[in-house]
C-alpha positions as CSV (number, residue, x, y, z in Angstrom):
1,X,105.5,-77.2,130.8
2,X,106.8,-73.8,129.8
3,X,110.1,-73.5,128.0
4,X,113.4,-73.7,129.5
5,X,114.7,-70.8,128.0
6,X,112.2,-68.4,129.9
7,X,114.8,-68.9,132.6
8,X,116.6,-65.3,132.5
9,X,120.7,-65.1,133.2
10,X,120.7,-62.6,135.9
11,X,124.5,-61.7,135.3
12,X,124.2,-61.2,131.9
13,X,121.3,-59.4,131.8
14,X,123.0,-56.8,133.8
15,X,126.4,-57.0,132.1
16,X,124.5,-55.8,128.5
17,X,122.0,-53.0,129.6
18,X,124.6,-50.5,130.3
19,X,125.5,-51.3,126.7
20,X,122.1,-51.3,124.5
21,X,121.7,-48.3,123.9
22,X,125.0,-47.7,122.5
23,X,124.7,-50.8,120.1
24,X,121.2,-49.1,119.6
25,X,122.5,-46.0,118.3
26,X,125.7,-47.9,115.7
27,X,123.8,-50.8,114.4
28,X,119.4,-51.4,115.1
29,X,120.6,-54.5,113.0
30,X,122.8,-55.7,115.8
31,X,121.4,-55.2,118.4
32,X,118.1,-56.8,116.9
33,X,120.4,-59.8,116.3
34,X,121.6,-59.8,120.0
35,X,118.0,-59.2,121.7
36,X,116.4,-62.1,119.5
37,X,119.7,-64.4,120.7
38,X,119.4,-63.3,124.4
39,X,115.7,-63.3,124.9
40,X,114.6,-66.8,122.0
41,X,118.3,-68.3,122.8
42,X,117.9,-68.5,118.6
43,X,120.3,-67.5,116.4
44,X,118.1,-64.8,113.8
45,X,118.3,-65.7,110.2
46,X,117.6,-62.7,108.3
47,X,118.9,-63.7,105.0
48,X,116.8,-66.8,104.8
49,X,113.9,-66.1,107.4
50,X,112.2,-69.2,108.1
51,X,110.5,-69.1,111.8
52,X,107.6,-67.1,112.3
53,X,109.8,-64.9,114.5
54,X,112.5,-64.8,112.4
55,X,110.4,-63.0,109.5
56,X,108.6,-60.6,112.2
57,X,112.0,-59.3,112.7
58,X,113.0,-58.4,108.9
59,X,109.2,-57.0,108.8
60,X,110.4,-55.4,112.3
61,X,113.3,-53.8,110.4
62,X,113.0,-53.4,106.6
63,X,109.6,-53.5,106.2
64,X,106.6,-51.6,108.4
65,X,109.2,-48.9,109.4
66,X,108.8,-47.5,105.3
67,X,105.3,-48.1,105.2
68,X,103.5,-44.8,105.5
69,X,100.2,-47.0,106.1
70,X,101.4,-49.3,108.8
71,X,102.4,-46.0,110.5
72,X,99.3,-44.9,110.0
73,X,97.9,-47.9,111.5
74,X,100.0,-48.3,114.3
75,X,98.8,-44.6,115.5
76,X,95.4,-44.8,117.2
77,X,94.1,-41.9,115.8
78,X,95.4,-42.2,112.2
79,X,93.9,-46.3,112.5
80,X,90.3,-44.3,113.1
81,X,90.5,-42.6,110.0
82,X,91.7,-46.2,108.4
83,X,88.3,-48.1,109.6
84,X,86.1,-45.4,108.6
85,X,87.7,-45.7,105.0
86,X,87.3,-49.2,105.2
87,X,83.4,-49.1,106.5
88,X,83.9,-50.2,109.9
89,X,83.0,-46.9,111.6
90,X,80.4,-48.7,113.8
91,X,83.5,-50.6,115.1
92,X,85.5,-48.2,116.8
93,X,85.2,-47.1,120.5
94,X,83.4,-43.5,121.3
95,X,86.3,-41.1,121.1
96,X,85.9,-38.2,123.6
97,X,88.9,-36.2,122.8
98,X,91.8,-35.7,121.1
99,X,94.8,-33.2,123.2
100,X,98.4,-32.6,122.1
101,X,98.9,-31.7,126.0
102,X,97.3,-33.5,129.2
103,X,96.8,-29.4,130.5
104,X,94.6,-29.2,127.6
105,X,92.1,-31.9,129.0
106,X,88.8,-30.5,131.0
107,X,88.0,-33.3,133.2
108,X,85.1,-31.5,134.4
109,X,83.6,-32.1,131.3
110,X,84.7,-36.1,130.7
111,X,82.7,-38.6,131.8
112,X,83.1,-40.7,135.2
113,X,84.6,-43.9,133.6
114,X,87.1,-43.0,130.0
115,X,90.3,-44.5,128.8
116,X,93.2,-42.5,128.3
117,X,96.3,-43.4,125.7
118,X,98.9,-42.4,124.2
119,X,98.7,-42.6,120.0
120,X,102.5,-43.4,119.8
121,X,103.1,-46.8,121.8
122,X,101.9,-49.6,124.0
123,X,100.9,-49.3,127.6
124,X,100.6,-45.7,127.9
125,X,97.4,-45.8,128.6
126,X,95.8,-45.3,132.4
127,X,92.0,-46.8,132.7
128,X,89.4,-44.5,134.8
129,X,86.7,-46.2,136.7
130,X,86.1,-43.3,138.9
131,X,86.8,-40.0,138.0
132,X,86.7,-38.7,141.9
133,X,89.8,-41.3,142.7
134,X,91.7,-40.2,139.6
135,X,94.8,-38.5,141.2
136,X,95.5,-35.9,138.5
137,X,99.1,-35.4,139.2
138,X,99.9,-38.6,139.0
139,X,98.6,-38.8,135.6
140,X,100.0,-35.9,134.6
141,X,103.8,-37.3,135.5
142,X,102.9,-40.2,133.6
143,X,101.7,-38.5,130.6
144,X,104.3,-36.1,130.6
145,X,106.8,-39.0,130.6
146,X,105.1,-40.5,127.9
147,X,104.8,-38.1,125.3
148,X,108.6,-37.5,125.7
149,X,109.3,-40.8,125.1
150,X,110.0,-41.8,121.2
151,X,108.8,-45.7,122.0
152,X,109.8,-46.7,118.4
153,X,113.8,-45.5,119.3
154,X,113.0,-46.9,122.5
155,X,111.9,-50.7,121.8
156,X,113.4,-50.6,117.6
157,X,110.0,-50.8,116.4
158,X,110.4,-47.6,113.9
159,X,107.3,-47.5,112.5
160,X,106.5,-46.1,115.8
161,X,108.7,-43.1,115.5
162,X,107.0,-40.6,112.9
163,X,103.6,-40.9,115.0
164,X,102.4,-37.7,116.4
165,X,102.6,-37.8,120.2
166,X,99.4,-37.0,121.0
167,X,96.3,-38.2,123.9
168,X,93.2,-39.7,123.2
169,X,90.5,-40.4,124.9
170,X,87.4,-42.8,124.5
171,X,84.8,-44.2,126.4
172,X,85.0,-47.0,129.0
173,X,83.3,-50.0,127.5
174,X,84.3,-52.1,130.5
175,X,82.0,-53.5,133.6
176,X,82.3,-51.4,136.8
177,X,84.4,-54.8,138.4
178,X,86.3,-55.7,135.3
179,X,87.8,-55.3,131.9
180,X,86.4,-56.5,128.9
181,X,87.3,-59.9,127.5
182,X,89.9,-58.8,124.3
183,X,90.2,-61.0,121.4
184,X,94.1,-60.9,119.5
185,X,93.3,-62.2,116.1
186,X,96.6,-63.0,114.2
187,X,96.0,-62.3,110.2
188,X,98.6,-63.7,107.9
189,X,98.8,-62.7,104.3
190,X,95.2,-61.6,104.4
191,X,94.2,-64.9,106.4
192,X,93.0,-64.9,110.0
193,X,95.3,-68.4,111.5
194,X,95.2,-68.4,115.2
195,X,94.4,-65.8,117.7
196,X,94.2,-66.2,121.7
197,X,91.8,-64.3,124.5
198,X,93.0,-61.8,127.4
199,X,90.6,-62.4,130.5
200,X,90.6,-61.6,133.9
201,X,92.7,-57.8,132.8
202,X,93.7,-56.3,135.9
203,X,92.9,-59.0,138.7
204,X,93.9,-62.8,137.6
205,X,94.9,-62.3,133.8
206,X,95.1,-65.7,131.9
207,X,95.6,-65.9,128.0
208,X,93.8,-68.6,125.9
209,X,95.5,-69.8,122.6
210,X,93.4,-71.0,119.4
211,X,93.5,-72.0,115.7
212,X,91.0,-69.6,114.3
213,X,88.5,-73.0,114.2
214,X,88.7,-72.5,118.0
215,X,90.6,-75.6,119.0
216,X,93.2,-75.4,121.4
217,X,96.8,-74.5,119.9
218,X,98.5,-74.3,123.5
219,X,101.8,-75.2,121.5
220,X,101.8,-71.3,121.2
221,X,101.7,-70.3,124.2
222,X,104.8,-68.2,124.6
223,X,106.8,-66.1,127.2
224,X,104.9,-68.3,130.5
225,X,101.7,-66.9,130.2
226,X,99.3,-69.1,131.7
227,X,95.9,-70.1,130.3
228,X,92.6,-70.4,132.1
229,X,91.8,-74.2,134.0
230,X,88.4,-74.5,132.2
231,X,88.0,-74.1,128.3
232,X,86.2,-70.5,127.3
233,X,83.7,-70.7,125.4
234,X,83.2,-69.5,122.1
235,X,81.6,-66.5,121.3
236,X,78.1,-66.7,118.4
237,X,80.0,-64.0,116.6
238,X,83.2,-65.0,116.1
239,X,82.8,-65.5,112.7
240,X,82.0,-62.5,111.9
241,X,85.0,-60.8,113.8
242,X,87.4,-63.1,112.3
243,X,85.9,-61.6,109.4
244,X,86.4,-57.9,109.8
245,X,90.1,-59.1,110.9
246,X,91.0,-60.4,108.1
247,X,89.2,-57.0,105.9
248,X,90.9,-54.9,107.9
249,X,94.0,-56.7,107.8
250,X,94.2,-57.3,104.0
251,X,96.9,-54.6,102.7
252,X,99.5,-55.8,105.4
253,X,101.6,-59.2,105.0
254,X,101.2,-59.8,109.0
255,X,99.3,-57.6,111.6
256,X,97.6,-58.8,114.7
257,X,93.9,-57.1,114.8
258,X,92.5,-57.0,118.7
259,X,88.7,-56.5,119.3
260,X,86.7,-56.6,122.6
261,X,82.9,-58.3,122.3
262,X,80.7,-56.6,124.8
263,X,77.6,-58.3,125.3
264,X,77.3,-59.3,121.3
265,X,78.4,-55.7,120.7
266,X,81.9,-56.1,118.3
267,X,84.4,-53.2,119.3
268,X,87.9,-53.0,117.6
269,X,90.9,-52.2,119.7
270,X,94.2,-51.6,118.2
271,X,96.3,-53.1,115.5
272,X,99.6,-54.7,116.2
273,X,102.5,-55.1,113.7
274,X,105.7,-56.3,115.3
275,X,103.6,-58.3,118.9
276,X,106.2,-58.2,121.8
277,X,108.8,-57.2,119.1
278,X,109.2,-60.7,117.7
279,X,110.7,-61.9,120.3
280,X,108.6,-64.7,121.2
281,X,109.4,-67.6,123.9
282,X,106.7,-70.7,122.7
283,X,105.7,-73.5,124.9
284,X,106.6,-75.8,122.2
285,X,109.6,-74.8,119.4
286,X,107.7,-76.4,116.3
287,X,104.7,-73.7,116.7
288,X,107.2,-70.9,115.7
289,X,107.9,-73.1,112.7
290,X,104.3,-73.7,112.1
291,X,103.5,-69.9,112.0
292,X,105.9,-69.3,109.7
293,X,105.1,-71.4,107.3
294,X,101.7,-69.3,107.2
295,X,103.7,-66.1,106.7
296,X,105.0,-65.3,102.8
297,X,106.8,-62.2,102.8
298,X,108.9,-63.4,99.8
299,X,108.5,-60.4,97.8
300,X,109.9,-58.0,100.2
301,X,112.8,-60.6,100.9
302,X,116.3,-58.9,98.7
């Protein structure tokens, strides 16, 4: 049963957007306060943050934006140069190219199947099956767009601002019919809780919730997503990527670390600080609770 407050309020919805980015602009404060009341129908407690959500938003806006290695992390090249500190080199996608400008890129020279992104903010990224379909204009509009845009300003997420705007391309890792199975391990205070698995990407996606023991946590299912109608099996090396999750995620109070596992092969994917901004609808109210009982950020609390 998903939750009643996924039901949106047409009328108001359009009776604040003309206003946003004004309350943007005085106060990221506010209008934090007023998304997370609009979109959770919660009141945000920033004094005395208690709900999982509630503490994603005072890392969302006193924390990750003055870390210099969250930003760092958050950029997809600059989270390269992390993992190689860190020793997990032989985890990272083939990179193909690096371009401050999408005129820069020879496409006679890529591949026939890559992935394009932006380093600066989520979904600006176009997947290439086929080169030959590719239409390059398109993608150039896009790109264009995107590297204007400052997505931190854009969605208050600041620790996305001071990224460099920049392409990058890696290899396609994917099947020639679909997208790799991801896997969204959340890491709290150095310890891997609960994570839950993207499948069927670009045809009939569905999103599986888990503790990190693998049983079911569908109390955490949030914003009407809908899960798969048989159980999915767990992979033999989960262990092991839980693992690296939690190594790479041990300087940070909370980041979500996202891998894909590709015929046994272990590839990491991005790191996320702030998921969906914090604003998080659960199937079931006590699992934001439950999460944030997991989630000490005491000593950044003033």
């Amino acid at each position: 049963m998903l939750a009643k407050r996924l039901h949106e309020n047409k009328l108001k919805r359009a009776l604040v957007t003309p206003f946003r980015g004004i309350i943007k602009w005085i106060s990221p404060v506010l209008y934090v306060k007023y998304q997370y009341r609009y979109i959770t129908h919660h009141k945000l407690n920033l004094r005395h943050p208690i709900r999982y959500t509630e503490k994603l938003q005072y890392l969302r806006l006193f924390v990750y934006p003055k870390s210099k290695e969250v930003i760092r992390c958050t950029d997809r090249i600059g989270v390269r140069d992390y993992l190689q500190e860190k020793g997990f080199k032989d985890l990272l996608i083939p990179c193909l190219g690096i371009y401050d400008r999408f005129e820069d890129i020879d496409f006679d020279k890529l591949p026939e199947s890559f992935v394009m992104k932006c380093t600066h903010g989520s979904g600006f990224n176009l997947i290439v099956k086929n080169k030959s379909n590719l239409d390059l204009k398109e993608a150039k509009r896009k790109f264009h767009r995107w590297l204007r845009t400052d997505y931190g300003k854009k969605t208050v997420e600041r620790h996305y601002s001071p990224i460099k705007r920049r392409i990058i391309i890696e290899q396609y890792i994917g099947d020639a019919d679909s997208l790799p199975t991801e896997y969204k391990i959340h890491v709290f205070n150095g310890k891997a809780k609960n994570l839950y698995v993207v499948t069927g990407r670009g045809k009939d996606i569905r999103y599986n919730q888990y503790y990190i023991d693998w049983t079911p946590f569908d109390g955490s299912q949030f914003n009407g997503w809908l899960k798969t109608e048989k159980p999915l099996q767990k992979p033999s090396n989960f262990e092991e990527m839980a693992r690296f999750a939690e190594e790479i995620a041990k300087p940070f109070p909370f980041v979500r670390v996202d891998f894909y596992n590709v015929n046994g092969k272990i590839y990491f994917s991005e790191m996320t600080f702030t998921p969906a901004k914090g604003t998080l609808i659960f199937d079931d109210d006590q699992a934001d609770f439950e999460q944030g009982e997991w989630l000490d950020i005491s000593q950044f609390i003033k």
